[in-house]
BAMIDREN-17870 format. One record per residue (C-alpha): residue in three letters; x, y, z negated; residue number from 0. Coordinates in steps of 0.1 Angstrom, whole numbers, m for minus. Layout:
N
SITE_ALA_X_Y_Z_NUM
...
REM end
This chain:
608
SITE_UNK_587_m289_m475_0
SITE_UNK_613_m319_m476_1
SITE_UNK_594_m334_m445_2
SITE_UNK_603_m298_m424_3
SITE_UNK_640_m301_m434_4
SITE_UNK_648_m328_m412_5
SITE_UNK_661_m320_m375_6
SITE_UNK_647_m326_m351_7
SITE_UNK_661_m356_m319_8
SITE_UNK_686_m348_m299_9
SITE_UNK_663_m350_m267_10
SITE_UNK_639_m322_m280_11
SITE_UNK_668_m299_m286_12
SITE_UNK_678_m307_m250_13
SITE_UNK_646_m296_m236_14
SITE_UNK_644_m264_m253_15
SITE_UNK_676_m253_m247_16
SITE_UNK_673_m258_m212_17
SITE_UNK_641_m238_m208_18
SITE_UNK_661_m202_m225_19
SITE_UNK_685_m183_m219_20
SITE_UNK_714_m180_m231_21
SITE_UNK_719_m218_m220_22
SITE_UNK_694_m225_m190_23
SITE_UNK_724_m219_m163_24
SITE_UNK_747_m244_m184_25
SITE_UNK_755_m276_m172_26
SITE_UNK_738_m308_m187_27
SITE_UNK_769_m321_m198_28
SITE_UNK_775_m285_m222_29
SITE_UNK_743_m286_m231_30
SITE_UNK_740_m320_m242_31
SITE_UNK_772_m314_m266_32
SITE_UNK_755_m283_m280_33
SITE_UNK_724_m305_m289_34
SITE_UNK_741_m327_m305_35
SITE_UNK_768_m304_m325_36
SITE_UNK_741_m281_m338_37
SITE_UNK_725_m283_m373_38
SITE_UNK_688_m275_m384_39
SITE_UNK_674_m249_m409_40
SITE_UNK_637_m247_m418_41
SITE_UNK_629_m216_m432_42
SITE_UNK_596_m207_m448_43
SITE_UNK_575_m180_m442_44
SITE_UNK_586_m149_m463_45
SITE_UNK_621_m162_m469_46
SITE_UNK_652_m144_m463_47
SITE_UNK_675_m155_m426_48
SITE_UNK_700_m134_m432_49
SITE_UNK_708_m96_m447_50
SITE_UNK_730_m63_m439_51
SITE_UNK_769_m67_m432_52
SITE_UNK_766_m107_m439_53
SITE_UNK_790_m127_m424_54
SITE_UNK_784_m134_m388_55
SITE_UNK_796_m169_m386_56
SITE_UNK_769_m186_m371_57
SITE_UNK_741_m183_m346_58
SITE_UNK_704_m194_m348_59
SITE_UNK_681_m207_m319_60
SITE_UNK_643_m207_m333_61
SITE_UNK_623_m240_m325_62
SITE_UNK_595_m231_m336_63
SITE_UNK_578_m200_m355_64
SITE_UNK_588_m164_m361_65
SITE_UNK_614_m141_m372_66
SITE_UNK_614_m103_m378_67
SITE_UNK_642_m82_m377_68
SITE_UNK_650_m47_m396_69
SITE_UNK_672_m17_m398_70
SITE_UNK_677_5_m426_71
SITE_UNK_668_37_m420_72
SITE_UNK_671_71_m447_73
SITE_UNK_632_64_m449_74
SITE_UNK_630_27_m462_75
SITE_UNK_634_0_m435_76
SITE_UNK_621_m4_m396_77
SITE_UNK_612_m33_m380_78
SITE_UNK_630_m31_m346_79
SITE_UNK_616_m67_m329_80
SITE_UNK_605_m104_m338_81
SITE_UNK_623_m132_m326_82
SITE_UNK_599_m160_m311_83
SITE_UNK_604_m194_m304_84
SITE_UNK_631_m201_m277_85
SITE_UNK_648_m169_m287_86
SITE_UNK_681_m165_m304_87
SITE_UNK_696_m150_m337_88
SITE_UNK_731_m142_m344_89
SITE_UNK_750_m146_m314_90
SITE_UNK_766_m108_m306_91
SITE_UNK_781_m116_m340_92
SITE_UNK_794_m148_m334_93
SITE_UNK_808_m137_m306_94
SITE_UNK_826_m106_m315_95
SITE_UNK_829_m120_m354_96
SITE_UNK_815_m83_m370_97
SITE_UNK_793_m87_m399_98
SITE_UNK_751_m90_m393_99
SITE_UNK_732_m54_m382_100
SITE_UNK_702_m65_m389_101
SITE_UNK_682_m77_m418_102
SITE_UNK_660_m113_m404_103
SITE_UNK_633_m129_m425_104
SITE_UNK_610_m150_m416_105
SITE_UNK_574_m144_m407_106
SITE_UNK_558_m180_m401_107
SITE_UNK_574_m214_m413_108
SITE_UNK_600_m213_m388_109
SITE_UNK_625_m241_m377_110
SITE_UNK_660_m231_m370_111
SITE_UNK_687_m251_m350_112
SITE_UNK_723_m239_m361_113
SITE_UNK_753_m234_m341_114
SITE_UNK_780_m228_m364_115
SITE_UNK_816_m209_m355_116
SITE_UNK_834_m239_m358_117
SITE_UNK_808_m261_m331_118
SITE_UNK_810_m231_m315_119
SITE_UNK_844_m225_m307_120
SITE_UNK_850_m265_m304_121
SITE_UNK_822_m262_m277_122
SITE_UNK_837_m230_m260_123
SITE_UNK_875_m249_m255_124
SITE_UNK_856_m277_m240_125
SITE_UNK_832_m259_m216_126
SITE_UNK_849_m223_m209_127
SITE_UNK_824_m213_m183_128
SITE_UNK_795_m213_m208_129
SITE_UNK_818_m182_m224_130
SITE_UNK_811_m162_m191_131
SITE_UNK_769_m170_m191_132
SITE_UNK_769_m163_m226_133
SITE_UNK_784_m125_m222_134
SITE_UNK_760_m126_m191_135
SITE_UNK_730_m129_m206_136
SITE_UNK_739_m106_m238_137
SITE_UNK_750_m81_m213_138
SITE_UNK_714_m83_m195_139
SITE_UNK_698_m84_m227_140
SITE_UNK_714_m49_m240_141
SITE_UNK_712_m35_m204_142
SITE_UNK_671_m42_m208_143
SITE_UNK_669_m30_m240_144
SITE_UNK_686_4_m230_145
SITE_UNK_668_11_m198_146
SITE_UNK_631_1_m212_147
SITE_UNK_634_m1_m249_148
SITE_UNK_628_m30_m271_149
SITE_UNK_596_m51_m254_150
SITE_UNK_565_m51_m277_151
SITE_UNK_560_m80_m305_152
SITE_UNK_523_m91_m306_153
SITE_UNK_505_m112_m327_154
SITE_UNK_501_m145_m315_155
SITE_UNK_486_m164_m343_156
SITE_UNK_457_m153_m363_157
SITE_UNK_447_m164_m398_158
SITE_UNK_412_m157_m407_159
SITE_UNK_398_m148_m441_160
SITE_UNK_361_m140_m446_161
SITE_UNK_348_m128_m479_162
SITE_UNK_316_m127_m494_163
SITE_UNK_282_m128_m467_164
SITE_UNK_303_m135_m442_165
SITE_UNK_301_m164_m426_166
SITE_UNK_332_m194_m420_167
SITE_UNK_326_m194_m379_168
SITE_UNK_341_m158_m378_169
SITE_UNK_369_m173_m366_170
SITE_UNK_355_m192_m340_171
SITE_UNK_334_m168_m328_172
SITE_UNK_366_m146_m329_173
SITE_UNK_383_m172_m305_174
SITE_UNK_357_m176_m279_175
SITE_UNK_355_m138_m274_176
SITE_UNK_391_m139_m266_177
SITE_UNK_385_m169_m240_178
SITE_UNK_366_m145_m219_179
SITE_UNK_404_m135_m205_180
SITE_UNK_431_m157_m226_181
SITE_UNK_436_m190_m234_182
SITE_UNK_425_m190_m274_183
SITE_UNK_420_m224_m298_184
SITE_UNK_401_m221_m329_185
SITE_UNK_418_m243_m358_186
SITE_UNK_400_m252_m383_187
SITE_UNK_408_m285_m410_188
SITE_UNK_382_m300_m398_189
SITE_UNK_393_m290_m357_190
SITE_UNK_430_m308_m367_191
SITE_UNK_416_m338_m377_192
SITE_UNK_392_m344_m348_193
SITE_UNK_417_m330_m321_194
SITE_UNK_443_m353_m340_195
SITE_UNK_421_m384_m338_196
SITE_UNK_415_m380_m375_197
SITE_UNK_454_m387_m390_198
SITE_UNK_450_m353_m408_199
SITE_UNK_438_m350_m445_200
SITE_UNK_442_m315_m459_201
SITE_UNK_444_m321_m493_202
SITE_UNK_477_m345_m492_203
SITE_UNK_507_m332_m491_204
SITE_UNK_522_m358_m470_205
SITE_UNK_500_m343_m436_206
SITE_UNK_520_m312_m435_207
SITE_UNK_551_m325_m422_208
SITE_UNK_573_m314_m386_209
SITE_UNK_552_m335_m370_210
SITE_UNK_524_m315_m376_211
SITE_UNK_542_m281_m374_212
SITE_UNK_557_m296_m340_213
SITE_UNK_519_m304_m329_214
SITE_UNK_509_m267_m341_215
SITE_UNK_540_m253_m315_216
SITE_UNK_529_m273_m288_217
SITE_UNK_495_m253_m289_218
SITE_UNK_515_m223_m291_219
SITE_UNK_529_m230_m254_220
SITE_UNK_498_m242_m241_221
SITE_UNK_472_m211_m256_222
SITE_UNK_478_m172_m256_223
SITE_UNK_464_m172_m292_224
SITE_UNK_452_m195_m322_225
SITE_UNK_429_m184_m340_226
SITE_UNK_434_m203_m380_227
SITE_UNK_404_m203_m405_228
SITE_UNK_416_m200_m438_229
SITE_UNK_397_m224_m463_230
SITE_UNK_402_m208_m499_231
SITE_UNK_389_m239_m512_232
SITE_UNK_415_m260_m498_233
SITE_UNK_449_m246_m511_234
SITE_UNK_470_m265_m491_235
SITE_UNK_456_m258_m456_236
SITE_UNK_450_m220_m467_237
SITE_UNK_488_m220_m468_238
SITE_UNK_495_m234_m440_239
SITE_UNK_473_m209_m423_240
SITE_UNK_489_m180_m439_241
SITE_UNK_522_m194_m432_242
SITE_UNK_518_m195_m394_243
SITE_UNK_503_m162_m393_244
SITE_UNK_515_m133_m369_245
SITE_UNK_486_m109_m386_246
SITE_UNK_461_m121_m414_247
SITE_UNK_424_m103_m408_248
SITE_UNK_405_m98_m440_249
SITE_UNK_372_m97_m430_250
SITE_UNK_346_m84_m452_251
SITE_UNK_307_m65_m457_252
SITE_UNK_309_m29_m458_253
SITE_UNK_283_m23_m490_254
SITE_UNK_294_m56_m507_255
SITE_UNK_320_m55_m541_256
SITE_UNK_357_m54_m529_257
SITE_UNK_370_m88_m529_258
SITE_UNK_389_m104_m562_259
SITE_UNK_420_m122_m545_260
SITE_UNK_436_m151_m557_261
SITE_UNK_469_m151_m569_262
SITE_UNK_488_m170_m540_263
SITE_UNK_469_m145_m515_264
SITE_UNK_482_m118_m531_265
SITE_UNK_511_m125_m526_266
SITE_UNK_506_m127_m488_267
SITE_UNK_485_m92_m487_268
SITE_UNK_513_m75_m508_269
SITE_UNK_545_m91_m493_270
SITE_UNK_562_m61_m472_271
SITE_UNK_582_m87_m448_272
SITE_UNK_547_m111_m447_273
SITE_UNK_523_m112_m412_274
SITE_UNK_508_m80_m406_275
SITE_UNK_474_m70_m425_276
SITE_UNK_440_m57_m403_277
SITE_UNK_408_m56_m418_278
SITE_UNK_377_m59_m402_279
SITE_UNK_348_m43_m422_280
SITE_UNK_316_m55_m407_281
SITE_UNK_279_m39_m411_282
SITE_UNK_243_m48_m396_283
SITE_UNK_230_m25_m380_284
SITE_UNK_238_10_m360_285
SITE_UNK_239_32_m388_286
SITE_UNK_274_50_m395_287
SITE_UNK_299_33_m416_288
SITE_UNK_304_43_m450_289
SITE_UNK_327_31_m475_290
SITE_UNK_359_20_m459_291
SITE_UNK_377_41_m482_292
SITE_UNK_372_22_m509_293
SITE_UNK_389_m12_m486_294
SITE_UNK_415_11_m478_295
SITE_UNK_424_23_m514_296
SITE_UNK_429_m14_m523_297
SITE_UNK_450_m27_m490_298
SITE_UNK_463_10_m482_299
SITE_UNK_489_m4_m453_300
SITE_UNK_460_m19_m436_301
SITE_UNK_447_m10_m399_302
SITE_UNK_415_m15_m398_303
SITE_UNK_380_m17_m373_304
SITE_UNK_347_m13_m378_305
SITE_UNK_324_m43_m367_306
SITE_UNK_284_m45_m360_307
SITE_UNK_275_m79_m364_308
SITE_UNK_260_m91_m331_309
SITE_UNK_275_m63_m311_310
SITE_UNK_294_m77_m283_311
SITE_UNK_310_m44_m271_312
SITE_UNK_323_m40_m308_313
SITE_UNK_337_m77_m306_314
SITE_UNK_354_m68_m274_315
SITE_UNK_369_m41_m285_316
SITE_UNK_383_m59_m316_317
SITE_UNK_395_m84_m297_318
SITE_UNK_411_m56_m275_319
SITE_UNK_429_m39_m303_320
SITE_UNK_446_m69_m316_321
SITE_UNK_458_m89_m281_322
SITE_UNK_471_m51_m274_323
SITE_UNK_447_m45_m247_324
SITE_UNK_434_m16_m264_325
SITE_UNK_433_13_m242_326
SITE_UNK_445_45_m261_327
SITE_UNK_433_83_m251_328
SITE_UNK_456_114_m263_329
SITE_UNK_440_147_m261_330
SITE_UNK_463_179_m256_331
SITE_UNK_451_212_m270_332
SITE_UNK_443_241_m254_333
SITE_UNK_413_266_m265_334
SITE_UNK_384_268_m246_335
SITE_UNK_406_245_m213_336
SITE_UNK_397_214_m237_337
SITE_UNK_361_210_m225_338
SITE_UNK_377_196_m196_339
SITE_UNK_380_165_m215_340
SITE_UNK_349_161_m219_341
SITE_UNK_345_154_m184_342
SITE_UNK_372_132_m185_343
SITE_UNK_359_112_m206_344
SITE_UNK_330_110_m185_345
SITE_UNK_352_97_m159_346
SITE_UNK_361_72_m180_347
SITE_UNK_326_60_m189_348
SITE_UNK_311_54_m152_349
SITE_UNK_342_35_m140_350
SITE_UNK_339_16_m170_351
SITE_UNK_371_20_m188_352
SITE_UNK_366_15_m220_353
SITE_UNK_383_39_m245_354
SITE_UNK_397_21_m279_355
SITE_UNK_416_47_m296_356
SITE_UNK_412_83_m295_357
SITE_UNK_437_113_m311_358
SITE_UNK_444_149_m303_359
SITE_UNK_455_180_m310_360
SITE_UNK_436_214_m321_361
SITE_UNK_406_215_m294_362
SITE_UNK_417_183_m281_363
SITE_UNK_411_167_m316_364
SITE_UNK_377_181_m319_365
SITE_UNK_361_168_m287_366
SITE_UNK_381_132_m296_367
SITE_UNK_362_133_m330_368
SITE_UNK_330_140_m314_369
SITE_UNK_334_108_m289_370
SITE_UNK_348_85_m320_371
SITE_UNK_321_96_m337_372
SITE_UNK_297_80_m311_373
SITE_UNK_284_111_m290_374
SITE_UNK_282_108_m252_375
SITE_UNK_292_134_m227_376
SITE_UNK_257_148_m226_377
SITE_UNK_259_156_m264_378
SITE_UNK_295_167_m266_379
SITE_UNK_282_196_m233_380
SITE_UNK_249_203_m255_381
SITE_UNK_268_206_m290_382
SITE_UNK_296_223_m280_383
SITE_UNK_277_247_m257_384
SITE_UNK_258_256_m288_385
SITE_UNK_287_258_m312_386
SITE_UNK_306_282_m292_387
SITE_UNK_285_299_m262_388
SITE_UNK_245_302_m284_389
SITE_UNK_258_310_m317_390
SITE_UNK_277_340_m308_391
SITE_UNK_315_347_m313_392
SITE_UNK_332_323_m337_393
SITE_UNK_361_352_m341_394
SITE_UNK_346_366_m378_395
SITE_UNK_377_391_m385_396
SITE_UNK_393_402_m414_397
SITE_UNK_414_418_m435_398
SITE_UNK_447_402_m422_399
SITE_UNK_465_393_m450_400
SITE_UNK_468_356_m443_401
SITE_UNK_450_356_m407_402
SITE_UNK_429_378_m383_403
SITE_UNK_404_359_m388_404
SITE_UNK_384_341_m421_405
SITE_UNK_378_314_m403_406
SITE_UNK_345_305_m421_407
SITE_UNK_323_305_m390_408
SITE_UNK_348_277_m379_409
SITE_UNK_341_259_m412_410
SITE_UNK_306_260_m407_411
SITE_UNK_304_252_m369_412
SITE_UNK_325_218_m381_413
SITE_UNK_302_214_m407_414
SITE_UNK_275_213_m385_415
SITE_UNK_287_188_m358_416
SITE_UNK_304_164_m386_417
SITE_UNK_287_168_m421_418
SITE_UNK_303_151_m449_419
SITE_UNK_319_123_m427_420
SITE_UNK_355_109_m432_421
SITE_UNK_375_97_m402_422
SITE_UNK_382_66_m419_423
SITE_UNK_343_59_m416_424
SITE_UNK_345_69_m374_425
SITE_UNK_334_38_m358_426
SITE_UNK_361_40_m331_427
SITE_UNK_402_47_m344_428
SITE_UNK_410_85_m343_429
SITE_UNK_438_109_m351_430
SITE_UNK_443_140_m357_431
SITE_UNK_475_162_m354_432
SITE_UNK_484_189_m382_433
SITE_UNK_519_210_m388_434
SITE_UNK_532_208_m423_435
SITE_UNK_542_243_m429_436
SITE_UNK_561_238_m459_437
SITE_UNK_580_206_m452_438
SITE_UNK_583_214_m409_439
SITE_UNK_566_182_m397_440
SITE_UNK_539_168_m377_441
SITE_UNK_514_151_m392_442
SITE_UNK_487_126_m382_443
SITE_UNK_459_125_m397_444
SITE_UNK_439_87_m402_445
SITE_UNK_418_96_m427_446
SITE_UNK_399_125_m449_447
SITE_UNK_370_145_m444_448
SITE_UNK_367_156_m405_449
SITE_UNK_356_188_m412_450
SITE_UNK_389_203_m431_451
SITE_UNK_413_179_m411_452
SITE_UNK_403_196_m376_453
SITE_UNK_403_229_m395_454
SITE_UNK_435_226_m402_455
SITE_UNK_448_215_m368_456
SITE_UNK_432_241_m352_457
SITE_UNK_440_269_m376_458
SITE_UNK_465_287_m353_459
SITE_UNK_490_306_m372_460
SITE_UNK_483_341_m378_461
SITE_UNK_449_336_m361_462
SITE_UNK_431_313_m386_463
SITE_UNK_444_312_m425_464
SITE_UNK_462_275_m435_465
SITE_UNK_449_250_m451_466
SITE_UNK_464_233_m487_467
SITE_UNK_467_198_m495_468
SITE_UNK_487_186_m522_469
SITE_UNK_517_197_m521_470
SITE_UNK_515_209_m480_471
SITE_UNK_506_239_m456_472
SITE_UNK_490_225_m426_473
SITE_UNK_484_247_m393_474
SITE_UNK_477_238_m358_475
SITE_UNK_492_205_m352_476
SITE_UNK_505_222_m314_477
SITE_UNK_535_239_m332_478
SITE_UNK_553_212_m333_479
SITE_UNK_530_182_m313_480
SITE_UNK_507_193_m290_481
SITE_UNK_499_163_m271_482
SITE_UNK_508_132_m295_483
SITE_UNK_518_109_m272_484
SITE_UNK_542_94_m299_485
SITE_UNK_515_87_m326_486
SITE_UNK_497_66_m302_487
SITE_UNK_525_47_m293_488
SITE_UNK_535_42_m323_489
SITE_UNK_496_24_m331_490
SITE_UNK_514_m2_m300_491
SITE_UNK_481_m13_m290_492
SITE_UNK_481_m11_m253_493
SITE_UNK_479_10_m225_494
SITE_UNK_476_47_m233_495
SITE_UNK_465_80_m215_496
SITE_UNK_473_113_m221_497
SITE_UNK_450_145_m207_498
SITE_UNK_473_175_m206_499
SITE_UNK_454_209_m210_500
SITE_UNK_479_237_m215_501
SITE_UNK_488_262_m192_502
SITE_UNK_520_260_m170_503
SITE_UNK_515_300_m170_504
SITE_UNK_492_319_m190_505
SITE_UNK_511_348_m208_506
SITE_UNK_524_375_m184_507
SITE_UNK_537_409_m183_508
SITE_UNK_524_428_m151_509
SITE_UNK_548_463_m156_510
SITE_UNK_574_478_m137_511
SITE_UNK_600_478_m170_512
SITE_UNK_612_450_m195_513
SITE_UNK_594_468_m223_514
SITE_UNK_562_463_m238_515
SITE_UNK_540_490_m234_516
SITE_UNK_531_515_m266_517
SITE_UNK_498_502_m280_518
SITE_UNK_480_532_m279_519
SITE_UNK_480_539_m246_520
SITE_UNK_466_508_m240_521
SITE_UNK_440_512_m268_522
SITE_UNK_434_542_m250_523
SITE_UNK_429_520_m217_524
SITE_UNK_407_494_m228_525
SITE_UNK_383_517_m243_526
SITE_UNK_379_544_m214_527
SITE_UNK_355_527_m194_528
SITE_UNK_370_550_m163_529
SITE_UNK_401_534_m172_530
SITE_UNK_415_504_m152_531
SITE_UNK_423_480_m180_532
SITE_UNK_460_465_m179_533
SITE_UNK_467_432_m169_534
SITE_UNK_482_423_m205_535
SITE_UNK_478_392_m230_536
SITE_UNK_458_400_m258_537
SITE_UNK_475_389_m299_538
SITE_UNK_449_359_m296_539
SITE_UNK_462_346_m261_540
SITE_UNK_497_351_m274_541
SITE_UNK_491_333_m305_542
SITE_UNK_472_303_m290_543
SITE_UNK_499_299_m261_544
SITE_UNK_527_300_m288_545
SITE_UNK_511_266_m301_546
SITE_UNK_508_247_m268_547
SITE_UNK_548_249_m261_548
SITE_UNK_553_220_m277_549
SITE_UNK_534_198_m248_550
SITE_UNK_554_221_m220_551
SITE_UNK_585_208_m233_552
SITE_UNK_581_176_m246_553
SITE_UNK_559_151_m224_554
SITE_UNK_585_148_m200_555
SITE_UNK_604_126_m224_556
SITE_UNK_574_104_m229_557
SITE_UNK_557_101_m192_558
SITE_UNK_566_72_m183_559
SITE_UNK_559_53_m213_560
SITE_UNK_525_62_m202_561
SITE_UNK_494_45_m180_562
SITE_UNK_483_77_m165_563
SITE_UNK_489_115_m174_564
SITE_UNK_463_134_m163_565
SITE_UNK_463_169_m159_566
SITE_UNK_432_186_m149_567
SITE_UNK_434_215_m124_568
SITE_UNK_423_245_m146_569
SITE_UNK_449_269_m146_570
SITE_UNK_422_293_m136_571
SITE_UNK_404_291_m172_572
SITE_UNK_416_312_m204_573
SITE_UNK_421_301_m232_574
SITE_UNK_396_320_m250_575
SITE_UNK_370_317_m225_576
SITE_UNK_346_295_m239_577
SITE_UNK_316_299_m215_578
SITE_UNK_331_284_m188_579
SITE_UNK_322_250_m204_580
SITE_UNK_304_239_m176_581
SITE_UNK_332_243_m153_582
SITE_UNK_357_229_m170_583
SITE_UNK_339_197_m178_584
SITE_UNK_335_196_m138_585
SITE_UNK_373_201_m136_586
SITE_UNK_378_176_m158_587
SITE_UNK_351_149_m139_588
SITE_UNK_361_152_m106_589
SITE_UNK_402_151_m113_590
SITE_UNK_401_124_m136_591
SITE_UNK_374_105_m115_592
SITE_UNK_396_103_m82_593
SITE_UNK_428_100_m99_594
SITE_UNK_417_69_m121_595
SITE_UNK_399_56_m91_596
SITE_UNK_432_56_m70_597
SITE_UNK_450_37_m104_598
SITE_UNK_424_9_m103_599
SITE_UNK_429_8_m61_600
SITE_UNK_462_0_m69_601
SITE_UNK_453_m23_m99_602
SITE_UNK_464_m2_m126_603
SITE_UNK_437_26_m138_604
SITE_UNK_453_61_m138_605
SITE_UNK_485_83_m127_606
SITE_UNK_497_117_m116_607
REM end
């Protein structure tokens, strides 16, 4: 590391502080002095910038790698941006001279130039104007950051690490899938040395100097991605990959013994500041995954995807999901008004959008499960239509102690359609929305059994009886999150959609008096069949509409953080009114269809 410690000339400092702000405006005479007057830090990978309330009495400018920054929080700590090269560190509290806000370690070997208070007020007497661009740009900075929110860190280096069958040219197969849009290198030993004219040996020492990590930045500017293979049998250059990491992939066999790590990689996989940890679980063939859970038990803060070897729509998609070009659908709930998404997804499939990631709510969650779990639109109308219109009434009543009804015909419908499977397994990323009873929170659900995940999030309160696990009571996810917008954003993976179901109006009072009428007269009413039968919501309607509120009132504070919203015109359908499948997927299809069409007229798929 001695080699990386020393700064770098005067003349490449120049340059890059030309090219970034705060200092691009500055004249050449200020910048020149700040070249000159500022000191060098190399930091490496995993180490520590700076922590809470530290003194603020310098500012950093990164050369080259990558910083991440945190705040504490009641829960543990959040990552709130990475800092890239040409980007600086530290200079709100050299300015205003209050102590650090944020916690900054490194997340690649990273080289630092330093501006200390001292240079810094020396520099300031000297060149006063630079005071007023510096404010400038902070200002513009924080004014951004308000109005939009912090922009999206993504990966830009990629360390490869194949285990067991599969095969070293991962990678570079990995690469030239992303060249079909970006600019991606493959980097291999082997690659350095020939694109160095051989003055690289990775087994000395000596070769991994700032020369080289200068030669590795300059690829940075000129590609959108590098793509590393790690060699475990070269410790040195395995390092190094690891080291210039944004996100290492573990790449693996489904059906093959978990892998035995060394030591030193441990250390990676484990480190909670380290690159960002994906797994990709390959398998030949088409048959459904089985066994991620056993990946996922050993690297549980893992995302992971599921791979068919040879299958160039699956490699697409992975490459989707990790430039962040993923698209993302969210499904609201909303009774028997769901199987509109069925025809939106069919909307979706013959303009060929592709759909990476998939969660829902209740209803919603079901007919996302069915299309992560690989059916097409002709399969979810055929299932579904036999699920809920051929088998007869799912409604088995009971003795309402904990629900009207048992809910064992639902058990057994989802039994039907998803067997044993886990979501985990589900070859395409789905969630599932639940509300905690006992602790009042929403939760998403990534993995389990399907079955009793979308049991519970459509186990409407005082309809359908809870569901227990551990130490929770989960109900119908729509009490608190009806259309989880949030989760998906949260996954940051690219654009997202949302199809809103709920009614805008569906529970009504048609009587000439604020007072609900007796019950039996209406009892009375509804079993004459002389008798015109009131126009009144029924315990079922007002239960199932008392779960949707959630999407009424919330999705205005998270529209425009979205691609499209798209909400089908089916105000006409109840909620309950499940054999009007066939017109509600046609709702769906011809909405979506001619609102996604005028999205990609304008370049940009989806909107209204």
């Amino acid at each position: 590391m001695e080699q990386l410690s020393q700064k770098p000339d005067v003349e490449e400092l120049l340059t890059l502080f030309s090219q970034i702000e705060p200092f691009s405006h500055l004249e050449p005479e200020a910048l020149q002095a700040l070249a000159q007057s500022s000191g060098w830090k190399f930091l490496p990978s995993g180490a520590q910038l700076c922590d809470y309330d530290a003194p603020g009495d310098r500012m950093f400018v990164v050369v080259s790698g990558r910083l991440r920054a945190f705040k504490p929080t009641p829960r543990g700590e959040r990552v709130i941006g990475e800092i890239g090269m040409g980007e600086c560190v530290g200079e709100m509290s050299l300015l205003t001279g209050e102590t650090r806000s944020a916690k900054v370690c490194a997340i690649r070997d990273s080289g630092l130039a330093v501006i200390t208070r001292e240079d810094f007020d020396q520099w300031i007497l000297r060149y006063p104007k630079t005071m007023l661009a510096l404010a400038s740009t902070i200002i513009r900075r924080l004014d951004r950051a308000q109005t939009h929110g912090s922009a999206p860190n993504h990966p830009v280096n990629f360390a490869v690490i194949p285990f067991g069958s599969i095969s070293s040219r991962f990678s570079e197969r990995l690469a030239k899938a992303m060249n079909h849009r970006d600019k991606a290198m493959f980097l291999s030993s082997d690659r350095i040395a020939s694109l160095r004219g051989g003055d690289f040996d990775p087994h000395d020492q000596r070769a991994y100097d700032y020369a080289l990590l200068k030669w590795l930045s300059m690829r940075e500017q000129d590609q959108d991605y590098l793509v590393y293979q790690c060699e475990p049998g070269c410790r040195l250059w395995t390092d190094l990959c690891l080291r210039q990491a944004d996100c290492i992939l573990l790449v693996g066999m489904l059906g093959e013994n978990l892998p035995n790590l060394p030591e030193y990689l441990e250390r990676w996989v484990s480190a909670p500041d380290g690159p960002r940890i994906e797994l990709v679980l390959c398998q030949e063939g088409d048959e459904p995954p089985t066994g991620t859970r056993t990946w996922l038990q050993r690297f549980p803060h893992a995302f992971h995807h599921h791979l068919r070897i040879g299958n160039d729509s699956d490699m697409g998609r992975l490459v989707r999901l990790l430039t962040h070009r993923a698209t993302g659908l969210v499904l609201g709930g909303g009774g028997a008004r769901c199987f509109a998404h069925i025809g939106v997804l069919r909307a979706f499939d013959e303009l060929g959008i592709p759909i990476d990631l998939i969660g829902g709510t209740s209803m919603g969650a079901m007919i996302g499960a069915q299309f992560a779990m690989g059916w097409d639109t002709e399969t979810m109308i055929r299932e579904n239509r036999r699920a809920f219109v051929e088998s007869g009434s799912v409604l088995d009543y009971t003795m309402p102690l904990f629900a009207l009804l048992a809910g064992r015909r639902f058990k057994k419908m989802g039994l039907d359609m998803f067997g044993n499977r886990l979501i985990e397994d589900l070859p395409i990323r789905f969630f599932c929305m639940t509300t905690d009873l006992t602790h009042a929170e929403a939760i998403a659900h990534f993995d389990g059994p399907i079955e009793n995940r979308l049991r519970a999030s459509t186990a409407v309160p005082g309809l359908l009886p809870p569901i227990f696990l551990r130490n929770k009571t989960l109900v119908d996810g729509g009490v608190l999150n009806n259309l989880p917008v949030d989760v998906m954003l949260g996954l940051g993976r690219g654009p997202i959609f949302a199809v809103d179901v709920s009614p805008t109006e569906d529970v009504s009072l048609q009587a000439s008096n604020s007072e609900f009428p007796s019950p039996w007269p209406v009892f009375w009413r509804r079993i004459n069949p002389f008798a015109k039968n009131p126009d009144l919501p029924s315990i079922l309607t007002i239960l199932l509409r008392s779960v949707s509120l959630s999407s009424v009132t919330g999705i205005d504070r998270v529209k425009n953080q979205l691609t499209g919203y798209l909400r089908p015109p089916i105000d006409g359908i109840s909620l309950l009114d499940w054999r009007v499948l066939d017109r509600a997927v046609e709702l769906g299809y011809s909405y979506a269809r001619t609102k996604l069409e005028e999205g990609l007229s304008k370049g940009s798929p989806g909107s209204g």
